[in-house]
BAKEDO-648553 format. One line per 5 residues: number of its first residue (from 0); for each residue x, y, z of C-alpha. Coordinates in steps of 0.001 Angstrom, whole numbers, padded with zeros to 6 digits, always signed. Example, Ala and Ser with C-alpha at 12.3 -4.5 7.8 and 13.67 -1.06 7.14 Angstrom:
REM residues 2
0> +012300/-004500/+007800  +013670/-001060/+007140
This chain:
REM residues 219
0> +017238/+007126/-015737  +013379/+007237/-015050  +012039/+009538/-011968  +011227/+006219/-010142  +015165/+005044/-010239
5> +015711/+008629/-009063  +013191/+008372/-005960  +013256/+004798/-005021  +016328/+002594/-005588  +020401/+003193/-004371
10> +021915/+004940/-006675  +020185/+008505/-005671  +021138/+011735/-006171  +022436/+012766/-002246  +018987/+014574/-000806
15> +016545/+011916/-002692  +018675/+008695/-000973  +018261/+010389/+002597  +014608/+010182/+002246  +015346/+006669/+002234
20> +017618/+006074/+004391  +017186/+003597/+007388  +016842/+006312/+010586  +019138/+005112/+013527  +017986/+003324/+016452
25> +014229/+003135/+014414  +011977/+001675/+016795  +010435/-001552/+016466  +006426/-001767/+015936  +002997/-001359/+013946
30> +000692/+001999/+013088  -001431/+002486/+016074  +001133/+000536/+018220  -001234/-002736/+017976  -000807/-006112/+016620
35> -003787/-008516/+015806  -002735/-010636/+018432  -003934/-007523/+021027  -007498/-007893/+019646  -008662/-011460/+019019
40> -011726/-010024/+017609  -010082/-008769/+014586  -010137/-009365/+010761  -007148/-008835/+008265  -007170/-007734/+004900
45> -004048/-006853/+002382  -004106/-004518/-000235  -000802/-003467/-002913  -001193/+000005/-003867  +002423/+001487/-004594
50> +004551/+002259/-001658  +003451/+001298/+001258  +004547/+003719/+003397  +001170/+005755/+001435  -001098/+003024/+001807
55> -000109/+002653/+005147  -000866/+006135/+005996  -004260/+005855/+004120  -005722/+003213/+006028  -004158/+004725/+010018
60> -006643/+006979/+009257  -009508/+004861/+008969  -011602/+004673/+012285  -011928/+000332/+013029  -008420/-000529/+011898
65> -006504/-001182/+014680  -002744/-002153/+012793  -001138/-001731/+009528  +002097/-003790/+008696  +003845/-002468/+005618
70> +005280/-005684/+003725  +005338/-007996/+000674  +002718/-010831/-001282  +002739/-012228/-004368  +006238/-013818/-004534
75> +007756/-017168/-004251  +010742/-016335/-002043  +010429/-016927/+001617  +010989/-013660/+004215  +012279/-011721/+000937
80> +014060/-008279/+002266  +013518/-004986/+000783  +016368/-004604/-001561  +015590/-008599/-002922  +011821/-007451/-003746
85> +013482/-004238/-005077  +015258/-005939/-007661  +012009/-007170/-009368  +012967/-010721/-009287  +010825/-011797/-006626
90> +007440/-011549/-008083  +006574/-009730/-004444  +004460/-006793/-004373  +004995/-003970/-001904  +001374/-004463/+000521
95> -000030/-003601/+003110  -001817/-005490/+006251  -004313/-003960/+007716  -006113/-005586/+010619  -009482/-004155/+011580
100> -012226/-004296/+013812  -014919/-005819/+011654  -017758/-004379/+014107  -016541/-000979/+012950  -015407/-001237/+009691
105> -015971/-003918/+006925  -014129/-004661/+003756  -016146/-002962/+001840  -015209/+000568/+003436  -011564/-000706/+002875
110> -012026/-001413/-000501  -013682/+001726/-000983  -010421/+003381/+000459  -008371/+001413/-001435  -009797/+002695/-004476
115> -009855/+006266/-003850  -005912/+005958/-002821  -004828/+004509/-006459  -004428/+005304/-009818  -006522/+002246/-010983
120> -005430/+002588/-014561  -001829/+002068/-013704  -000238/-001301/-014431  +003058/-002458/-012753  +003492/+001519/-010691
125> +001886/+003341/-009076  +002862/+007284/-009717  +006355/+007893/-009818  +007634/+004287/-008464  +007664/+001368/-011411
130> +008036/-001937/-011927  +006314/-005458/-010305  +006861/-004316/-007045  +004595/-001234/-007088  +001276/-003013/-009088
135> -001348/-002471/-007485  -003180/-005484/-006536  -005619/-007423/-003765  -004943/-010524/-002381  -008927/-011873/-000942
140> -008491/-014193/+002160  -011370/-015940/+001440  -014329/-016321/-001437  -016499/-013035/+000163  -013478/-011017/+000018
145> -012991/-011928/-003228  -016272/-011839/-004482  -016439/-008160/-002993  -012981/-007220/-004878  -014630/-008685/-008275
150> -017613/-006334/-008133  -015821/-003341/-006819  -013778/-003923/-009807  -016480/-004218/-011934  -018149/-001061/-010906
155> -014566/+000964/-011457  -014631/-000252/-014937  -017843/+000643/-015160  -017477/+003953/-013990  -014940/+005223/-016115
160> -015058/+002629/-019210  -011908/+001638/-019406  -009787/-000838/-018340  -008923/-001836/-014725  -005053/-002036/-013683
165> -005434/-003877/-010409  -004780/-007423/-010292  -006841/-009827/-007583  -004380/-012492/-006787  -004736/-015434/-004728
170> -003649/-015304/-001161  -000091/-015861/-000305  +002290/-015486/+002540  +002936/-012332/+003968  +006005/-010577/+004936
175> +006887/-007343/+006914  +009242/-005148/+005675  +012115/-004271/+007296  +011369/-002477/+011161  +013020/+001180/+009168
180> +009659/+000740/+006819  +007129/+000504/+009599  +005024/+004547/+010102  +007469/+005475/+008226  +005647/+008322/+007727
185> +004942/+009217/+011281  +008770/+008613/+012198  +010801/+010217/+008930  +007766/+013208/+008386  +009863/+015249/+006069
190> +011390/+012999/+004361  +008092/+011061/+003606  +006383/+014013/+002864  +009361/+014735/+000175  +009127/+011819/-001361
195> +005033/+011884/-001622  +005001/+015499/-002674  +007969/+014672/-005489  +005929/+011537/-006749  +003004/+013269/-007396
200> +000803/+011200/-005856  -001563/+013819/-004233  -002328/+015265/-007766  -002838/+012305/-009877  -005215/+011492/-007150
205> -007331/+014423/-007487  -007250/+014278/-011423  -008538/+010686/-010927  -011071/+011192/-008230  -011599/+014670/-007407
210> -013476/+015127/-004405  -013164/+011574/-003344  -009220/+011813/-003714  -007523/+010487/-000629  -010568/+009062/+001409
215> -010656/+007366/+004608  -014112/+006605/+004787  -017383/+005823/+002731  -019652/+008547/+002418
């Protein structure tokens, strides 16, 4: 059994499943209690980087970004639930949607956080969690966010001469996760703190970017 059957699907020793576990009466709604349809003005952007519930914390704490949505790209199947992307047979990727303020921030500052939240060496996981659903990956919604994600890319390989793991995909439908998934971290604290502590995402981060480990902003 590998860590990331242990952390992240059903069959869980007792403590590691209730970190998962679907709160009661979970209320409905997005990080920073906005939707794009609240500002007009805004821009959207999605970005796979392992759980979402991280990513989604990562980029609440980014000062223009006015919603994250944790959910799924990549896959074929329409409105796919959590346990169906789960599975792996869905080609979906665990993202997440983060609208923004583009007079504020632009995606370059989000790509720069996107980075810095990663392992960018990884290939189908990210930490602990393995398998499609957890490669990290960017899905451009049009040819200057792609052209943006190409050279970011290129600079990462650059940087550390070696081979990129992320994957820039083409756009595709997007679909939130379950209402239980959304803050997650916000509304199940301990549990989500369990879970990130336990994956070891905070220390590969810091072996892979020291300083820059965990940013929300461009210096």
């Amino acid at each position: 059994m590998t860590f990331n059957t242990m952390i992240r699907l059903p069959a869980l020793p007792l403590l590691l499943a209730a970190a998962f576990a679907a709160p009661v009466g979970a209320a409905d709604g997005q990080s920073r209690g906005e939707t794009a349809n609240d500002a007009p003005s805004t821009a959207s952007a999605i970005f796979g980087g392992g759980c979402f519930w991280c990513v989604e914390q990562a980029y609440d704490k980014v000062e223009g970004v006015v919603a994250t949505t944790s959910g799924f790209s990549g896959g074929q199947l329409e409105d796919p639930s959590y346990d169906e992307v789960s599975s792996g047979d869905t080609e979906h990727i665990e993202v997440v949607k983060v609208d923004y303020d583009p007079e504020v921030v632009d995606y370059r500052t989000l790509l720069y956080v996107f980075w810095r939240n990663i392992d960018p060496f990884a290939v189908n996981r990210q930490f602990c969690d393995q398998g499609r659903p957890y490669q990290s990956a960017l899905f451009p919604k049009n040819a200057e966010q792609r052209a943006q994600a190409e050279t970011t890319r290129d600079a990462m390989a650059e940087r550390f001469d070696r081979e990129i793991g992320i994957e820039i995909l083409d756009d595709t439908p997007f679909y939130a996760a379950e209402t239980y998934h959304q803050d997650y971290y916000q509304k199940n604290s301990v549990r989500y703190n369990f879970y990130k502590s336990a994956c070891g995402r905070k220390d590969r981060l810091e072996e892979v970017w020291g300083d820059e480990a965990s940013a929300h902003t461009m210096p």
